[in-house]
C-alpha positions in Angstrom: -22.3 -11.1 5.6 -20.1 -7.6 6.9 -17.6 -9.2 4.6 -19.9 -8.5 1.3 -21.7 -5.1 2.9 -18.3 -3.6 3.0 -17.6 -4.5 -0.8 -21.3 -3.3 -1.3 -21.0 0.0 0.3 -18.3 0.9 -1.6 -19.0 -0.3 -4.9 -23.2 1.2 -4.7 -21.3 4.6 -3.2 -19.3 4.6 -6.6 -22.4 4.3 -9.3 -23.8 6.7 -6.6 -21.4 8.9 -6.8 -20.7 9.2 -10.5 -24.6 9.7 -11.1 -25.4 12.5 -8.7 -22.1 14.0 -9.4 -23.6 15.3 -13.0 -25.6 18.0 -11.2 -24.0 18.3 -7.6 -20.5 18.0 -7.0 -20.7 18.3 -3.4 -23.2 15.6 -3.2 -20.4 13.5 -5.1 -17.8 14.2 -2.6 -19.9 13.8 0.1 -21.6 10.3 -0.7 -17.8 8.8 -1.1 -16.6 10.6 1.8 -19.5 9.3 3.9 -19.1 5.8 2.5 -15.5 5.1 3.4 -16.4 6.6 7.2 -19.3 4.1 7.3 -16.4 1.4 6.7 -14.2 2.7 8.5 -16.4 3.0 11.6 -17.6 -0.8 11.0 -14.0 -1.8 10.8 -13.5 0.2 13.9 -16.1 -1.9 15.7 -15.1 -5.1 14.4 -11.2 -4.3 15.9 -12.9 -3.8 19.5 -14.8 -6.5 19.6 -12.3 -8.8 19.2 -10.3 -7.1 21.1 -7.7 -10.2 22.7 -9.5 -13.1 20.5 -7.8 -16.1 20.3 -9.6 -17.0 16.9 -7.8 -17.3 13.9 -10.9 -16.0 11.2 -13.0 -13.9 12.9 -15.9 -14.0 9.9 -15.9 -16.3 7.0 -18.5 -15.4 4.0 -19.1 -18.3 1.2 -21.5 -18.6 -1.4 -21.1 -21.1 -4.7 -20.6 -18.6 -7.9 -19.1 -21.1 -10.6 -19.6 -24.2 -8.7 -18.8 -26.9 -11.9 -15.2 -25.2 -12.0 -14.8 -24.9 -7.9 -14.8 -20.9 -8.2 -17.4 -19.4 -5.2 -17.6 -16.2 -3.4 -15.3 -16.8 -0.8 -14.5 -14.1 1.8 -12.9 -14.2 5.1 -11.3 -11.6 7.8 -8.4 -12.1 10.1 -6.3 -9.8 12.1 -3.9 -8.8 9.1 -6.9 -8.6 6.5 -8.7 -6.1 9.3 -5.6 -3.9 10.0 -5.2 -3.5 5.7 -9.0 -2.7 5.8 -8.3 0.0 8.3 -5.6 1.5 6.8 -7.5 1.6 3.3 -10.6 3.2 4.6 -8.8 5.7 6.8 -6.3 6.4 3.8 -9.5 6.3 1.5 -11.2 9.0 3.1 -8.4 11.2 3.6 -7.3 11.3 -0.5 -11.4 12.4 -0.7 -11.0 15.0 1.6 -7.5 16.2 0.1 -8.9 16.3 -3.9 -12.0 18.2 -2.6 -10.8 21.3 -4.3 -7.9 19.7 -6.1 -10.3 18.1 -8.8 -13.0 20.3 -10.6 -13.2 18.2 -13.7 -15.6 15.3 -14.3 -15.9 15.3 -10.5 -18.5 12.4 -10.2 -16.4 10.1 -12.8 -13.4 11.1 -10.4 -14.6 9.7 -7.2 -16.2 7.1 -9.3 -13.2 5.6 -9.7 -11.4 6.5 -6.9 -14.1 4.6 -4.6 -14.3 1.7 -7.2 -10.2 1.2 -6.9 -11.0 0.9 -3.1 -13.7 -1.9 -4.0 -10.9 -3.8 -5.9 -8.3 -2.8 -2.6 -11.1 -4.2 -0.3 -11.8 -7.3 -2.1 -8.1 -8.3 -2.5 -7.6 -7.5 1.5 -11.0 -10.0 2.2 -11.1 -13.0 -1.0 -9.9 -16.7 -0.4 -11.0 -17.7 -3.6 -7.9 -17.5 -6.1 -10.0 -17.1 -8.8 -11.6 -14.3 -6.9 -8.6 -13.0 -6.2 -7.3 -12.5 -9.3 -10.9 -10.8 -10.8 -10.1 -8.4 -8.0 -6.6 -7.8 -8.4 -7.2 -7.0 -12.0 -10.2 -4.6 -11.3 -8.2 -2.3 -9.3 -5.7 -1.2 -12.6 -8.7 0.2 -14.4 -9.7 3.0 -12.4 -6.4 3.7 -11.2 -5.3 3.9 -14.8 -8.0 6.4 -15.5 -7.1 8.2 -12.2 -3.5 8.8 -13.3 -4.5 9.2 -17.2 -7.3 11.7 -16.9 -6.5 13.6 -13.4 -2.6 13.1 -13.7 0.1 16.3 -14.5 1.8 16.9 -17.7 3.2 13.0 -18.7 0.2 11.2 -17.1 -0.6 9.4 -20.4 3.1 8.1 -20.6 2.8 7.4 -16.7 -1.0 5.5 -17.0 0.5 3.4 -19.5 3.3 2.2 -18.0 1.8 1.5 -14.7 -1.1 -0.7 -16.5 1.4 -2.8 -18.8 3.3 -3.7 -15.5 1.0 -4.5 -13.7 -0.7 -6.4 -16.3 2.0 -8.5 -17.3 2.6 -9.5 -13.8 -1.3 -10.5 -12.9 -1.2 -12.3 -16.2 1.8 -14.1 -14.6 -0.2 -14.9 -11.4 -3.0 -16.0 -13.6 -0.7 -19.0 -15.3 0.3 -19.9 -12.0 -3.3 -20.0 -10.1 -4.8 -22.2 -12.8 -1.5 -24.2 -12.7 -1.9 -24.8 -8.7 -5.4 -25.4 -10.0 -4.7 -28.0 -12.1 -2.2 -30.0 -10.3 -4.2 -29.9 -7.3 -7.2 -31.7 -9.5 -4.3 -34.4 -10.3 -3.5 -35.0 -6.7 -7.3 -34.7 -5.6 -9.3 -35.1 -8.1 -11.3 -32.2 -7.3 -11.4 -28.9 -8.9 -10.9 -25.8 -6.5 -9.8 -22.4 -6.1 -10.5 -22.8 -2.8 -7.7 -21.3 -0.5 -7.9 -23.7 2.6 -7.9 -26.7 0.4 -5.0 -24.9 -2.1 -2.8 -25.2 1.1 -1.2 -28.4 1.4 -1.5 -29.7 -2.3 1.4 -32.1 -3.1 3.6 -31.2 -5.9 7.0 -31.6 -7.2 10.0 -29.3 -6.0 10.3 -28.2 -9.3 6.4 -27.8 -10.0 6.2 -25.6 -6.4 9.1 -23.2 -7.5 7.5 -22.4 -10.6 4.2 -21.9 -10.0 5.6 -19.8 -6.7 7.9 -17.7 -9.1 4.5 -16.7 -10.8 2.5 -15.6 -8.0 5.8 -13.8 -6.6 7.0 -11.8 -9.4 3.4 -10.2 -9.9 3.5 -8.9 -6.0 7.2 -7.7 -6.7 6.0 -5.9 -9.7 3.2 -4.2 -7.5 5.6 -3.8 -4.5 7.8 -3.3 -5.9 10.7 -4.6 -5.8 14.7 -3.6 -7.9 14.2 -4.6 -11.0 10.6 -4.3 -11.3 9.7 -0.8 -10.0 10.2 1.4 -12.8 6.8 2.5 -13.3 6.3 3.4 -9.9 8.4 6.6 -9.8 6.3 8.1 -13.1 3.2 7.0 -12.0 3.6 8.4 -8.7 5.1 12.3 -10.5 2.1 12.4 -12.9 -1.3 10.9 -10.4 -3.0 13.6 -9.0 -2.4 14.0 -5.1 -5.0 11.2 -4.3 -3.9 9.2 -6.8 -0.6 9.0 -5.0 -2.1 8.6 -1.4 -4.3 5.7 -2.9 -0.9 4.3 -4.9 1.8 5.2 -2.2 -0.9 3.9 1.0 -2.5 1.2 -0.7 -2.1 -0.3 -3.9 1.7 -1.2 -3.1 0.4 -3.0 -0.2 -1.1 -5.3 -2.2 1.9 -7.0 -3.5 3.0 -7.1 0.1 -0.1 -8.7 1.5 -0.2 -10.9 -1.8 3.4 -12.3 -0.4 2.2 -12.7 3.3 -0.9 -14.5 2.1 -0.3 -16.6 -0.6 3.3 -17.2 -1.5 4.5 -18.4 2.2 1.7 -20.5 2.8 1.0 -21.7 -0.4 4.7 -22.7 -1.3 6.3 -23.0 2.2 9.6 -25.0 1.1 10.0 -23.1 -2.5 9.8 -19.9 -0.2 12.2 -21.0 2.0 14.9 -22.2 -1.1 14.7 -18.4 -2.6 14.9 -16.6 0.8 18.3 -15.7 0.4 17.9 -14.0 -3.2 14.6 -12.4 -2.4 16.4 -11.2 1.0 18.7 -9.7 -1.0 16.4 -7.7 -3.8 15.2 -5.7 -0.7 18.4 -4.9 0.6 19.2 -3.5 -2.7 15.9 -1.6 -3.1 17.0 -0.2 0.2 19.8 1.3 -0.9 18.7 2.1 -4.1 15.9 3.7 -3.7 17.4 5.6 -1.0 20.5 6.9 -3.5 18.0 7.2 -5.7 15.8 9.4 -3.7 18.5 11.8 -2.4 19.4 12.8 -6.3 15.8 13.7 -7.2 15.3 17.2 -7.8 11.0 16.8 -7.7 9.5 16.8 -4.8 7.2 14.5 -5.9 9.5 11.8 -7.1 11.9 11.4 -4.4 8.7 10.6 -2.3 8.0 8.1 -4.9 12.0 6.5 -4.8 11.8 6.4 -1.1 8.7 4.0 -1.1 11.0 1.8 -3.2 13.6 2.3 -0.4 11.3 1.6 2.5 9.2 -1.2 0.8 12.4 -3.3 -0.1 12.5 -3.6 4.3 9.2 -5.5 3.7 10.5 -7.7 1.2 13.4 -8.3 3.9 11.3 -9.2 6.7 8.8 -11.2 4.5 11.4 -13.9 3.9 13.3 -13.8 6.5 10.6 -16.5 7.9 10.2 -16.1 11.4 7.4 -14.4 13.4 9.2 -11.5 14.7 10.2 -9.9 11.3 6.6 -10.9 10.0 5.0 -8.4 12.4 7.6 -5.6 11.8 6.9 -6.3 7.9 2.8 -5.5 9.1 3.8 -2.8 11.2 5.7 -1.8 8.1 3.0 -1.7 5.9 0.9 0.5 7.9 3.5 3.2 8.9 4.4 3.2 5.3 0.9 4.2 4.3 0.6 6.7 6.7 3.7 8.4 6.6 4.5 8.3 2.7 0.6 9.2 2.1 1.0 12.2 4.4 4.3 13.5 2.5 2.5 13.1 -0.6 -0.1 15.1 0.5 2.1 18.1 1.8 3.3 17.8 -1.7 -0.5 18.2 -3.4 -1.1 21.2 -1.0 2.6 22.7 -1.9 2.4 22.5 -5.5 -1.3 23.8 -5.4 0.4 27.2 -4.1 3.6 27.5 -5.9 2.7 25.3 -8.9 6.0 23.6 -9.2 7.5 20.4 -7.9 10.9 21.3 -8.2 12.9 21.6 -5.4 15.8 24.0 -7.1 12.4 26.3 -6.5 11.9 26.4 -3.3 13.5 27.0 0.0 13.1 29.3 2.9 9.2 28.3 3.3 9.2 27.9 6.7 8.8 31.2 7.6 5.6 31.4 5.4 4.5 27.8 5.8 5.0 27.1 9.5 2.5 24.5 10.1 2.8 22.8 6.9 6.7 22.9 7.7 6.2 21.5 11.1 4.0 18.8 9.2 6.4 18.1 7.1 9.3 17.6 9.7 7.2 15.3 11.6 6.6 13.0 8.6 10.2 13.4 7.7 11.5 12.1 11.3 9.1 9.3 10.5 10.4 8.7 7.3 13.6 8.3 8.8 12.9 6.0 11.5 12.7 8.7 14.5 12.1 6.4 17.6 8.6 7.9 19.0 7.3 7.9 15.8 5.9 4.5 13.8 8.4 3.5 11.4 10.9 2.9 14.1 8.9 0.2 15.3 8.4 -1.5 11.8 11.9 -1.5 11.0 13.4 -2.3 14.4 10.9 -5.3 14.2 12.5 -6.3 10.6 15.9 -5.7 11.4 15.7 -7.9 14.1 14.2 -10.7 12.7 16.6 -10.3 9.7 19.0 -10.6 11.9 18.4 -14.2 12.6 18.6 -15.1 9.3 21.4 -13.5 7.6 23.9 -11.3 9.9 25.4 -9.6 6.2 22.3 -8.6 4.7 21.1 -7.2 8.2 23.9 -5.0 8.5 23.5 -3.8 4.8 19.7 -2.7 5.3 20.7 -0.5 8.5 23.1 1.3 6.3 20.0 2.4 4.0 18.6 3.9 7.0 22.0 6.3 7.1 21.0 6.9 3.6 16.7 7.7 4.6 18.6 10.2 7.0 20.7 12.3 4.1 17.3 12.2 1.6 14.8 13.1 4.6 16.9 15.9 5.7 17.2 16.9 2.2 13.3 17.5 1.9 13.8 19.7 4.7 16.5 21.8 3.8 15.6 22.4 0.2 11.9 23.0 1.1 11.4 24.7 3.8 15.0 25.9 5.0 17.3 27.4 2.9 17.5 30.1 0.4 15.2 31.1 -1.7 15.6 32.9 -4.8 11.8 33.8 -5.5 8.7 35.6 -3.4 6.0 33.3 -2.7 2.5 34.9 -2.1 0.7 32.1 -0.2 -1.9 30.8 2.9 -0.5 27.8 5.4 -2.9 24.8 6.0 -6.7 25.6 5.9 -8.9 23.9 8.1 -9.7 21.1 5.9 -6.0 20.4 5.0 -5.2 20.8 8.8 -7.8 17.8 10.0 -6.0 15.6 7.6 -2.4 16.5 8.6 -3.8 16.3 12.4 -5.3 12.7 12.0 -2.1 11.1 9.8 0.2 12.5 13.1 -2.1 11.1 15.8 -2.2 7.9 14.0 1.7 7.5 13.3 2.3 8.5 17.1 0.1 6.3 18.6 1.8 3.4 15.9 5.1 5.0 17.6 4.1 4.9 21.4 1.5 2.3 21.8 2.0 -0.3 18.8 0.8 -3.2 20.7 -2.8 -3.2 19.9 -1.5 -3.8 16.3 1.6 -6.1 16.9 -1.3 -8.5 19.1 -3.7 -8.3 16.2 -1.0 -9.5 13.6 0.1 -12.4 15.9 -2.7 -14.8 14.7 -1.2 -15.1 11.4 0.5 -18.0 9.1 4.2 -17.7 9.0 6.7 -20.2 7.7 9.4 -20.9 9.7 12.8 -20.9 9.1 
């Protein structure tokens, strides 16, 4: 029953929210910042207690829905569904705290949708219905559409629309493919199911299993995503408001990633294991790629957005390279990402609240003005970088080294993109803060609210760097298909 109270919390906190927020806009910030702490705390407890459990589900939740076509409310928890839920709570209620002056418009509507794209985040992290999946996977491009479209910068029609046909087309994709693995599992069975656990081991053709697998996979590469299909990242991430991009950068990326851990290595263990090679190699090339890509931006905002195509491709490395050690630095992976690209999009949203411009030909020399946003900054850029001491290290010393056992080439290709995460993270550096700088910036360092964020997203990516073990034991319990 926690399973549905944490859908509940979130999705009553929305219609909440929207409602009071007519007359108070405090009280609208304050219900969805409360909410996402309530979750946050019960995910919290949940993590403690079990602590060193040898149990594979921790809670299972099931209740028929459509029961003539097999589809019920189906939710279960296990270590990697809890550490997503974590990081989307804790991310959650940071992009509250950071749009608490940001947004003044149609505040109520704002965190409305904000809180309701969390619901969809939270029911994607929990369902093991497929049918349920998909309901969810599609009701989190709504209010992230609206997000981007009515909160977003200059282009954010342009940039709403292009991130909803993606993603569209690619959950419209999935679709085909669930009702196919539906429908061939009713000729092997004779029993209609969308039921996860008994979706596992249905018998099908070589060439039935690499279709219906290419369906569920190119809908997570779209929302990774993954060379060729991340062209709407970079403009949806330029033109969402700060939270927007937290929520997209931390979160909704994720998705695609957890969707390939979940259900396309389980559910089609020998067509994974044919296209390994080629799917190997689309995230080396992201690597690099988004890494050259990154280092010739000129707004801040969007070489943040390229690098998340650079770093993400390492998860789409690790994810097929099929063997247990990669498949924890791809978790790891997932987190740090969230933390440490959320954070630099956030030090972008307080920048560009004081100077009002992205550009980076426009700044420079801000470090003597800025000097704890700066130092901020530099942390998350180290990070970014893979700075041992700091998370990311972990996560792609994990990958690398499970790459390693599958494909020596493509190994040694992905460390040169970390070369390249070196040139564009010292280029944030030197063209923001260092430097010179051609124009007089009147301007206040981090306030106190801005400074509890910053504080809580450097605990939490140091502890990752120092003390990962807690996460790398929780993510042990988990399907992987071997090489």
């Amino acid at each position: 029953m926690i399973l549905l109270v944490l859908i509940l919390i979130l999705f009553g906190a929305a219609l909440l929210s929207w409602v009071v927020g007519v007359k108070s806009h405090a009280a609208s910030r304050w219900i969805a910042l409360c909410s996402l702490l309530v979750n946050l705390g019960i995910i919290a407890g949940v993590w403690m207690e079990h602590t060193g459990s040898s149990s594979r589900w921790w809670y299972q939740f099931r209740m028929d829905w459509v029961p003539h076509f097999g589809i019920s409310l189906h939710l279960a928890m296990d270590g990697l569904s809890m550490l997503m839920l974590a990081l989307t709570f804790f991310l959650g209620a940071l992009a509250v705290l950071i749009s608490w002056k940001e947004i003044q418009t149609r505040v109520g509507f704002f965190h409305f949708n904000l809180l309701f794209v969390l619901c969809g985040i939270t029911g994607v992290f929990l369902t093991m219905d497929l049918f349920l999946f998909y309901f969810f996977w599609e009701m989190m491009l709504i209010p992230m559409y609206f997000l981007i479209g009515i909160w977003g910068h200059e282009h954010r029609e342009y940039a709403a629309n292009k991130f909803f046909l993606f993603t569209q087309a690619g959950g419209l994709l999935m679709l085909l493919a669930i009702l196919g693995l539906y429908f061939v599992h009713k000729a092997n069975t004779n029993v209609y199911t969308f039921n996860y656990f008994e979706l596992l081991n249905t018998p099908m053709t070589p060439s039935m299993e690499r279709w219906l697998m290419l369906g569920f996979l190119i809908a997570f590469l779209v929302k990774l995503p993954a060379v060729p299909f991340h062209t709407w990242l970079p403009d949806a991430h330029t033109e969402a408001p700060t939270a927007g991009s937290v929520v997209l950068a931390g979160l909704l990326l994720k998705t695609g990633a957890y969707g390939i851990l979940r259900f396309v290595l389980p559910l089609f263990p020998t067509a994974a294991a044919d296209i390994a090679p080629v799917a190997m190699l689309l995230g080396v090339i992201g690597i690099l790629y988004g890494g050259m890509l990154a280092y010739a931006q000129t707004d801040f905002k969007r070489l943040i957005a390229y690098t998340s195509v650079s770093h993400m491709g390492f998860v789409l490395l690790g994810a097929f390279a099929l063997n247990e050690i990669a498949y924890q630095g791809v978790v790891m992976q997932m987190i740090t990402h969230g933390i440490s690209t959320g954070a630099l999009f956030i030090i972008a949203g307080a920048l560009y609240e004081r100077i009002h411009t992205r550009n980076l030909r426009q700044m420079g020399g801000l470090w003597l003005r800025l000097p704890m946003m700066g130092s901020a900054a530099m942390i998350f850029v180290m990070a970014s970088l893979g700075l041992p001491g700091l998370g990311n290290f972990v996560a792609e010393f994990l990958v690398l080294l499970g790459s390693w056992q599958a494909s020596h080439v493509l190994t040694i290709l992905a460390t040169i993109g970390l070369v390249v995460a070196t040139a564009y993270s010292l280029r944030i550096m030197q063209k923001v803060f260092f430097g010179p700088c051609d124009r007089q910036y009147a301007m206040s360092d981090l306030n106190g609210r801005e400074l509890v964020i910053i504080i809580a997203l450097v605990i939490v990516i140091c502890w990752l760097g120092f003390h990962p073990q807690p996460v790398l034991n929780t993510s042990q319990n988990i399907d992987y298909v071997v090489r």
